[in-house]
N, C-alpha and C positions, 0 to 999 in steps of 0.2 A: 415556456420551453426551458427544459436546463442541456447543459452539457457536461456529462458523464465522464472524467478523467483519471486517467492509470499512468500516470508520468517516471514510472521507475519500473522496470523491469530488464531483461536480459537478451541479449539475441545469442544466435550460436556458435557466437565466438567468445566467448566468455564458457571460463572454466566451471563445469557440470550443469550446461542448460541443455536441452533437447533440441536434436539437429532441424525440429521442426518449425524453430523460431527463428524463421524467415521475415521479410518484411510482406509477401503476399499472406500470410499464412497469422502472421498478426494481424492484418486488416480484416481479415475473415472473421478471425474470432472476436477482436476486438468488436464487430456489426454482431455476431450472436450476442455476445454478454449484452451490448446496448452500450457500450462505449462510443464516446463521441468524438474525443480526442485522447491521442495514448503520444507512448513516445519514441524516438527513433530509437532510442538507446545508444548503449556504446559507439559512438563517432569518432571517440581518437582512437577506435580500431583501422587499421589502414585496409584493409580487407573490407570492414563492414562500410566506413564512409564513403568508399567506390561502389558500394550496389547502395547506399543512399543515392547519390549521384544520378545514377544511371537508372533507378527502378521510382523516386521522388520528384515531382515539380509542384511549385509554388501555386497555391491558392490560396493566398491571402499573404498578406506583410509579416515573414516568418513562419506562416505557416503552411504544410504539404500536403500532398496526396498521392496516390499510386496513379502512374503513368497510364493512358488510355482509359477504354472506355468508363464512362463512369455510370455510377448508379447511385440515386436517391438514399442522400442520409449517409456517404460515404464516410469511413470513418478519417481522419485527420490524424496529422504530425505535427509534434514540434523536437526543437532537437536537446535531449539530457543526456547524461551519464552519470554511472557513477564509478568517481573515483576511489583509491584506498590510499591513506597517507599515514606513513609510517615515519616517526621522527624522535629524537628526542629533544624533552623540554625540559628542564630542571634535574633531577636526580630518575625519571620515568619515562618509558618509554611510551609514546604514545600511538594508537589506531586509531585512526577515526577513518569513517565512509562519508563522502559526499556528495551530493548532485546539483552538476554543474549545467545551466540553462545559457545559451547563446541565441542570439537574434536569426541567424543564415547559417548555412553549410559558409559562405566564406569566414565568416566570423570564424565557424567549428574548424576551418581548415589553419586558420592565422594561428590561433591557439596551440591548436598540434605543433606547432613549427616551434611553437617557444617552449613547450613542454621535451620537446627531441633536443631543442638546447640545449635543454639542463639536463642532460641523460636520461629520461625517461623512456624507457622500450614501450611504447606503445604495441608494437606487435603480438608483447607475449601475454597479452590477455585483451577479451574484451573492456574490462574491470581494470585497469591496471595499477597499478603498484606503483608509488613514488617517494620519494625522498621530503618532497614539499609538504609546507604546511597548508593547511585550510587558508591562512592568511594570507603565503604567497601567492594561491590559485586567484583569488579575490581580488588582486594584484594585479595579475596578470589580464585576466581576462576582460576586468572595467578597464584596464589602458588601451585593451585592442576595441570596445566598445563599451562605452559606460550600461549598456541596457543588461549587459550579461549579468549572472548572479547566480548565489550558492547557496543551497538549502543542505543541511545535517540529514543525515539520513539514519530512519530505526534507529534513533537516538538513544535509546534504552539499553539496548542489547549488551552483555557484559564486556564484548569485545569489539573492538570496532566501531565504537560510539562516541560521541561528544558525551554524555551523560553515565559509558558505561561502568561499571565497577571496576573492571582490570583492566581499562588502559585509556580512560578520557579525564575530563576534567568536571568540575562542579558547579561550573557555569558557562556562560557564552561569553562573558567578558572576559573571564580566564583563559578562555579560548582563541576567541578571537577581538581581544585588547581595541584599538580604537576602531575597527572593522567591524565592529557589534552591529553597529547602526545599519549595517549592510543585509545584518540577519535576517530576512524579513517573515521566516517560517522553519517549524523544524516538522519533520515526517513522523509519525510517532510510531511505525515498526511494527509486525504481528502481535507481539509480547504486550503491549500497550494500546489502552485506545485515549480518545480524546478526554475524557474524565477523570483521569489520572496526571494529566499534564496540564488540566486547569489549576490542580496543586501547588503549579511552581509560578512563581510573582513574574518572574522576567518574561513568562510567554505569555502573559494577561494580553497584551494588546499586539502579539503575533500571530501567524496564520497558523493551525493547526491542519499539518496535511495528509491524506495517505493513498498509498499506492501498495501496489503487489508484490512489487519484487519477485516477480514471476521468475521462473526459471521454465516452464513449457506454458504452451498456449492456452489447455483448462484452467490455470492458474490466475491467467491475467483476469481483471475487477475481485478476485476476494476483500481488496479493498481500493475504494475508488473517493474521490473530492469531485464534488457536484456545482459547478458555478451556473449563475443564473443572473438574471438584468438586475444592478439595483434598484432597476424603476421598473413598472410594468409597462415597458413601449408599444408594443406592437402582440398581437397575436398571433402573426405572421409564425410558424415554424423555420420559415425558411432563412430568415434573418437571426436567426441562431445559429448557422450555419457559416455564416460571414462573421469570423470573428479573426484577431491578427495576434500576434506574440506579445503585443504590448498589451493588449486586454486581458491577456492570462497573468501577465506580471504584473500588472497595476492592481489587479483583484489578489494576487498573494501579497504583496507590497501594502493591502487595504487601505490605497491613495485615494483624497480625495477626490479627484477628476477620474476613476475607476470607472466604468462601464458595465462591468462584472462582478459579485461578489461571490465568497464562497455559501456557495444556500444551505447545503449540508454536508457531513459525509458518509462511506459506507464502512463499514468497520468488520474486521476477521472476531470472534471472539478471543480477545489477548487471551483467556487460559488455554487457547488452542496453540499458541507461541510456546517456541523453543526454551524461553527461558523467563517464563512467568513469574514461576516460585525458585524459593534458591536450595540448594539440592546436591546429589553425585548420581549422574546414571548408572557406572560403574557399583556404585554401592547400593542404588536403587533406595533411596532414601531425598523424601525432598520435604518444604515446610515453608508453610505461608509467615508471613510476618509475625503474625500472634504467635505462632508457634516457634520460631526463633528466638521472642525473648527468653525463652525457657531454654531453649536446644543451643541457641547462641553458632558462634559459624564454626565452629571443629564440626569433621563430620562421624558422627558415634562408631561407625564401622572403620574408616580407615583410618581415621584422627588427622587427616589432612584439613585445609580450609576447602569449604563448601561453595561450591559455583552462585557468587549471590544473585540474586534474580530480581529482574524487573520492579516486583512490587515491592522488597524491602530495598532498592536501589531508591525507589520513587519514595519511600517511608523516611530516609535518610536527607533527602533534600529536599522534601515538601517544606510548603510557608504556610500552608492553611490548608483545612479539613477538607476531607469529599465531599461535595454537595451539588448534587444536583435533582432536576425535576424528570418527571417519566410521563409522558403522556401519550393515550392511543389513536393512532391516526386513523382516519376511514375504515381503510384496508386491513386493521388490526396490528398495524404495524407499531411496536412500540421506540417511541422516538425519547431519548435523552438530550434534556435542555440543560442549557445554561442559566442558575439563577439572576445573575447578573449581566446577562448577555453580553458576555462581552466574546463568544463563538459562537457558531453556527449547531444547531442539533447535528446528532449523527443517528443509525442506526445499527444493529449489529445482524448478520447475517449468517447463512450456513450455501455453500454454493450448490447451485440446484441436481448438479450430478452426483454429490454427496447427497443428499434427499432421497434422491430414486434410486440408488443404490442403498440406504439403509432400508429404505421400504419393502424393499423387493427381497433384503438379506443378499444380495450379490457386490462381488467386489465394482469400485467405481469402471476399470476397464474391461467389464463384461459387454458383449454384444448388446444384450438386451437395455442394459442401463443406456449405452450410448444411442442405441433407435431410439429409445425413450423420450433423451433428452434431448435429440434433432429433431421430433416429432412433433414436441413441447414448443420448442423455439418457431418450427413452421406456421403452429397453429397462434403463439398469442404475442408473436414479433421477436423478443429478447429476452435473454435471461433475468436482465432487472425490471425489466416488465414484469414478467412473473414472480417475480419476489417482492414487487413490492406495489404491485397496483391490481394485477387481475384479480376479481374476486372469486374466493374459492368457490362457490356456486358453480363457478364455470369453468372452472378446474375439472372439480367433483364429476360434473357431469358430463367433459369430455374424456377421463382417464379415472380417475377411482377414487373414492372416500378417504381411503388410505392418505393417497399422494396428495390430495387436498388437505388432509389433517396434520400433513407431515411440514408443509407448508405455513400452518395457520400456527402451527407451535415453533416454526423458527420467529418468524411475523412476534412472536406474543413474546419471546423468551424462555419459553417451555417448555428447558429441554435440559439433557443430561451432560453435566461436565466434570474434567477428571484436567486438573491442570498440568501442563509440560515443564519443565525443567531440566537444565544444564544440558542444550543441547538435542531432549528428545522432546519431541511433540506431544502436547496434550490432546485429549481426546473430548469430542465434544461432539453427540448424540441426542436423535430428537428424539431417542426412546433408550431406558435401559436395556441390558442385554435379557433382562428378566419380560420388561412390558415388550420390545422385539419379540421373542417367544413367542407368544400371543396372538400378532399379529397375522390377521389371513394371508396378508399376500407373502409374509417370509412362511409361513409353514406352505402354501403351494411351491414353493421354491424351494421347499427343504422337501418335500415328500412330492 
């Protein structure tokens, strides 16, 4: 049995998420995708921690569930945020994003109180804004409970990041000086996935994590961290379900006395990320690493410097080559290994209302796509059921050749991509716009 986890994302109190991210309304979804555990999100909102409060109770040591009645395989809480810290270190001014994990709502309430100390407005965002470093949060929070801890978050990103080009640092220890040891994982962000950050020496033997960073509820699992027994105990489903906050931190922590390991993860494809390749949207010009040593970072249209991006950010601070192994699982799924295992495989994926919407040629919020993919979820449980276990045979032959094919080529990696940069999203299609054309089900939709 694993447990399927999206530990970062946004409620709607945090600046441009959808007013539909409630905490009913994540649990919903979070049960369609197949999520097992997500997270409360923003708690040193003072708005939002009063409907945790009120709409949360405990089921297990640290961890929650939605008030009244319950249902089979509900999905679970634990409590993150993330913060933004904005400071200066040396002659630069620094962004970094972080998420902050506490044991209880009292722990999450103690915290607020010494963050409103130091001036911190919690009220004016979910997300908020502060003065502090990563260091002093780490500070804070292990003196109110040593269990709490801090993961970097989209560490990539050119802004906002522990690793990013405009305004982080070049390591963790630069970062966070004798508090490193605390680090126990960094989030690797849409832009990046886990094979690109086996690159760098310092995260060999930390946990590689990832989550959505959703901002509306279709959004939550585009990417997910999958924990599982590191023994095989029991059969039982149901004792997968009994799990407590120190089981999730001991398995990111990768402590011996762990309970839990990370088994795998689920990955966005990074060229689908904002800021993959380095580029100017404004100029509409971008270029992968190879093609930078040539084009170099002025940008040929406006002669300004060029938004550098993920993968020559990761070119610049890499210690060793790309390598990894590719193997296909049952289901056609193709899984990326660690040579050396010293991480967990992942997977890469395309979310399934994207699927039925290129299939069909309609945009993702058309009526038909969304029957589609309620229909989908009724008939084979969950969204990561269907993406990564049902066999198309039974796809195929409850909804169409198409949708099974469309399917089998996310599954294999079979599919068309056009990478994002500085800002705009890349584009990443199980079919050209040319082989689309083609297809039966977009020309009934076109004609």
């Amino acid at each position: 049995m694993e447990i399927i986890a999206d530990l970062h994302f946004h409620s709607k109190y945090s600046r441009a998420v959808s007013r539909d991210m409630t905490i009913p309304t994540i649990r919903a979804y979070a049960k369609k995708k197949g999520i097992m555990l997500t997270a409360t999100t923003d708690w040193t909102h003072p708005l939002w921690i009063r409907e945790i409060k009120n709409e949360l109770e405990e089921a297990g040591e640290g961890v929650y569930e939605l008030k009244g009645e319950k249902q089979e395989n509900d999905p679970k809480f634990i409590l993150s945020v993330e913060v933004s810290s904005i400071y200066k270190k040396g002659d630069k001014v620094r962004r970094i994003h972080t998420l902050l994990f506490v044991p209880s709502i009292e722990v999450a309430e103690k915290v607020n109180k010494e963050l409103v100390k130091r001036g911190v407005n919690l009220a004016s965002d979910g997300r908020p804004i502060m003065g502090l470093t990563p260091p002093n949060l780490i500070e804070i929070m292990m003196g109110i409970d040593e269990r709490s801890f801090l993961i970097p978050c989209h560490v990539w990103t050119p802004w906002f990041a522990l690793y990013g080009s405009m305004s982080g640092f070049d390591s963790i220890e630069e970062c966070f000086g004798d508090y490193s040891k605390y680090i126990y994982g960094v989030e690797t962000g849409l832009s990046s996935d886990p094979v690109m950050n086996w690159r760098i020496d310092e995260l060999k033997n930390r946990s590689i994590l990832s989550n959505s960073d959703s901002h509306s509820p279709m959004k939550m699992g585009r990417e997910a961290t999958v924990f599982v027994p590191k023994t095989e105990i029991s059969n039982d489903k149901s004792q997968m379900t009994k799990f407590t906050y120190d089981d999730i931190r001991l398995a990111i922590m990768r402590h011996k006395e762990a309970k839990l390991k990370i088994g795998y993860t689920i990955e966005f494809y990074p060229e689908e990320g904002k800021y993959h390749y380095t580029g100017h949207r404004n100029c509409g010009v971008s270029f992968s690493p190879k093609e930078m040593k040539k084009s170099g970072v002025i940008c040929p249209v406006c002669k300004k410097n060029l938004t550098v991006g993920v993968m020559q950010r990761i070119e610049d601070l890499a210690n060793r080559k790309e390598w990894m192994i590719e193997k296909t699982g049952k289901s056609g799924v193709k899984w990326i290994m660690d040579p050396e295992k010293n991480h967990p495989p992942y997977a890469k994926l395309v979310p399934l209302n994207e699927i039925i919407a290129q299939v069909l040629g309609m945009g993702v919020a058309s009526q038909k796509v969304k029957n589609m993919y309620e229909e989908m979820i009724k008939s084979f449980g969950s969204e990561f059921e269907i993406l990564l276990k049902v066999s198309t045979d039974k796809i195929e032959s409850k909804y169409s050749k198409e949708i099974a094919a469309g399917i089998s080529k996310v599954r294999s990696g079979d599919i068309y991509i056009k990478p994002g940069f500085d800002g705009e999203y890349g584009i990443v299609k199980i079919e050209s716009d040319e082989e689309m054309i083609k297809n039966p089900e977009v020309q009934k939709a076109l004609f």
